[in-house]
C-alpha positions in Angstrom: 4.1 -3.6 13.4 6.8 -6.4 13.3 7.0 -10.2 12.9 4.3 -12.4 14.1 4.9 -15.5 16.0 5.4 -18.3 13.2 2.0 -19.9 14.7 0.3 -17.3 14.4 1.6 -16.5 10.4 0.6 -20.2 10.1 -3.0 -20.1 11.5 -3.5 -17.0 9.1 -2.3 -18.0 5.9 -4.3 -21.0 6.3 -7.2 -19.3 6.6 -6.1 -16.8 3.4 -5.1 -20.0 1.6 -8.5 -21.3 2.4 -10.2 -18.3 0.8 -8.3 -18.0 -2.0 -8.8 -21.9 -3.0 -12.7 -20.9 -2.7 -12.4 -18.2 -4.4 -10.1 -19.3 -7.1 -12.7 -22.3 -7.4 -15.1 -19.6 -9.0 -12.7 -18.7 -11.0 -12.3 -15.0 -9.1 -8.9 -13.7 -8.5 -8.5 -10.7 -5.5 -5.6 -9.4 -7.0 -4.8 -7.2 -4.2 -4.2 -9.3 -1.3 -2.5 -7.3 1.5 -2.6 -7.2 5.0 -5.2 -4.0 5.1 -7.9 -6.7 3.0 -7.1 -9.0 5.8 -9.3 -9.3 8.3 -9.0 -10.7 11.7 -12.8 -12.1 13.2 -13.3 -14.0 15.9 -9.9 -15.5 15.7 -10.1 -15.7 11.8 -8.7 -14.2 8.8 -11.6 -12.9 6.6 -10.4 -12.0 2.8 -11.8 -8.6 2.1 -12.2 -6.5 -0.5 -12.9 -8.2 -4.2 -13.5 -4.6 -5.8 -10.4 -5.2 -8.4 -11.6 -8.9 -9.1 -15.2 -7.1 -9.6 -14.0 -4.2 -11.6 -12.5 -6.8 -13.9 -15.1 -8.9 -14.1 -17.4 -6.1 -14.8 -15.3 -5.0 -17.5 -15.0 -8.3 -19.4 -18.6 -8.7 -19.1 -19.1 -5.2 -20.9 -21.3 -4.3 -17.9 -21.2 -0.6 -16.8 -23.2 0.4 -14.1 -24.7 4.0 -14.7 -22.1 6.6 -14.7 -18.7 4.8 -14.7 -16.3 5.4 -17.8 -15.7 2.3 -19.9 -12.0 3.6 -19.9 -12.1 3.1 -15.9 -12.8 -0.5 -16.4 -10.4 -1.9 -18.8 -7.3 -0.7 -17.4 -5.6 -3.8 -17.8 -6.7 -4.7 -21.0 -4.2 -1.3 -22.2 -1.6 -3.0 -19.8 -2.5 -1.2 -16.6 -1.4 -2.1 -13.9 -3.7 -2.3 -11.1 -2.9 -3.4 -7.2 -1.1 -2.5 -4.4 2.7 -1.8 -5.1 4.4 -4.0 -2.4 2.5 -7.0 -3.2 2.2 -7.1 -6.7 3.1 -10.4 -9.1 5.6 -9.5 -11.7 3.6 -10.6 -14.2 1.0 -8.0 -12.7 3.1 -5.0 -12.3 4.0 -5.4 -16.1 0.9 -5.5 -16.9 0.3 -9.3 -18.6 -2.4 -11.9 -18.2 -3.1 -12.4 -14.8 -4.6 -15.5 -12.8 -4.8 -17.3 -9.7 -1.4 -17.2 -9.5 -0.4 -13.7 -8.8 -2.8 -14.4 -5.7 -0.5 -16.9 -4.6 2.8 -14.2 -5.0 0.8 -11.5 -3.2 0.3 -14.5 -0.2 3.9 -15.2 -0.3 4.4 -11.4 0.0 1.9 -11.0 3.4 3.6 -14.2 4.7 7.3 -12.8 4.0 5.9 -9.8 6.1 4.3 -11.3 9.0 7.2 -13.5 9.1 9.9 -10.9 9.2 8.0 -7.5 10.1 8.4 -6.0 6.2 7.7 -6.5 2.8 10.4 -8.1 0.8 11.3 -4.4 -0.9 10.5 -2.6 2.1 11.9 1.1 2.1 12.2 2.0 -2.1 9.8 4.2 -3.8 6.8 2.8 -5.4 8.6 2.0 -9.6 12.2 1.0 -7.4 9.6 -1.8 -5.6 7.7 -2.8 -9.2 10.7 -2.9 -10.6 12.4 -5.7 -7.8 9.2 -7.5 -7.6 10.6 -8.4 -11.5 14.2 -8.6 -11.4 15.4 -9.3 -7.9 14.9 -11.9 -5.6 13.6 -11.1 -2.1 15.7 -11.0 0.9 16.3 -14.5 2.3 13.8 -14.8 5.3 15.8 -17.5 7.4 18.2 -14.1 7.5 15.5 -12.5 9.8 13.2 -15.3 10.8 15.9 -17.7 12.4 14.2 -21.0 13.9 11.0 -20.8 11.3 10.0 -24.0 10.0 12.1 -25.3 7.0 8.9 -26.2 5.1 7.1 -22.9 5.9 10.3 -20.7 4.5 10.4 -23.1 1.7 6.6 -22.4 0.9 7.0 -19.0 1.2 10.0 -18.8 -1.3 8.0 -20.8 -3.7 4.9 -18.7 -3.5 7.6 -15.8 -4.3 9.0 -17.0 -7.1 9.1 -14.7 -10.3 7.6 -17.1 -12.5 4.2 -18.5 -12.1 5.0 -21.8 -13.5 7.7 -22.1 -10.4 4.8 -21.2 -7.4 2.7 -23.6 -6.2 -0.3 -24.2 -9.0 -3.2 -23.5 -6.6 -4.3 -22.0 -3.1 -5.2 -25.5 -2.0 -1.8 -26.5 -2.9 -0.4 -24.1 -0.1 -3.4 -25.2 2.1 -2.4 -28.5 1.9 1.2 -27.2 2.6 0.6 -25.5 5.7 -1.6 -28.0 7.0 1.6 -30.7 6.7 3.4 -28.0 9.2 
C-alpha cells in the first residue's frame, strides 16, 4: 500500500534479519519470505510461515506423514520451483541448489518494496517476473526513494544481486548492516 517511512523499513528488516540469522543458524531456510509471512506484533516483525522450509526438510528426511504423495515433497529435487513469484532468488526460480542465501534475495526484494511501494518487477505476468529476477537488474531505488540512506540502498542492492556469491554471506551480516544505519 506504498512506501514505508525509511525508519520504519529499517526497524523491520532488522527484526527479519534477526529471524533469518536464527533461523539460518539451524540450518533452516524460509524460502518464501514475503510481506504476507511478515508479521507485525506488538511493534515487531514476526517471520511466519516455514511450511516450504518444512516440506523440504520432510522430504530429505524421507519422512511422509500419512497420506501425502512422495511426488508432493521432492519438487525441487526434479527442479521445481517452489516460492512466491515476486520474491524469488534466481537461483530458485531455475530451480538449483538453494540456501540461506536466496533468503537474503527474497529480503532485498521486501526491502526494495517497502522502500519504494513495489516489487522490483512489479506489473509482468508471473514467467515475464521469473524470468527478470534472472536476467535484469532491478530498477534503481534512489530513482524512487530519493533521500534514503546511502548504506541502506547499498544493502539492499547487494542483497539483490543475481549471484549469491555477490550478496551479503549471512543474515547477521545485514543485521549487523542495518544496525550501522
Amino acid at each position: 500500500e506504498g512506501a514505508l517511512p525509511v525508519a520504519e523499513c529499517i526497524v523491520i528488516l532488522r527484526d527479519v534479519a534477526r529471524a533469518l540469522a536464527f533461523a539460518h543458524a539451524e540450518n533452516v531456510v524460509h524460502r518464501d519470505i514475503k510481506p504476507e509471512n511478515i508479521l507485525l506484533s506488538g511493534g515487531t516483525a514476526v517471520v511466519t510461515d516455514f511450511g516450504i522450509a518444512k516440506a523440504i526438510a520432510t522430504a530429505k528426511r524421507g519422512d511422509r506423514p500419512e497420506g501425502d504423495n512422495p511426488k508432493d515433497l521432492t519438487l525441487t529435487q526434479l527442479g521445481v520451483a517452489l516460492g512466491t513469484p515476486a520474491y524469488m532468488a534466481p537461483e530458485q526460480v531455475v530451480g538449483e541448489s538453494v540456501d540461506h542465501r536466496a533468503d537474503i534475495y527474497s529480503l532485498g526484494v521486501v526491502a526494495y518494496e517497502m522502500l519504494t511501494g513495489a516489487t522490483p518487477f512489479a506489473g509482468r505476468s508471473s514467467q515475464a517476473m521469473l524470468a527478470a529476477h534472472v536476467m535484469e537488474v532491478p530498477p534503481p531505488i534512489a530513482d524512487k526513494c530519493p533521500g534514503a540512506p546511502a548504506g541502506l540502498l547499498e544493502l539492499v542492492t547487494r542483497c539483490l544481486a543475481k549471484e549469491q556469491a555477490d550478496r551479503p554471506q549471512s543474515a547477521a551480516v545485514v543485521l549487523r548492516a542495518l544496525d550501522a544505519l
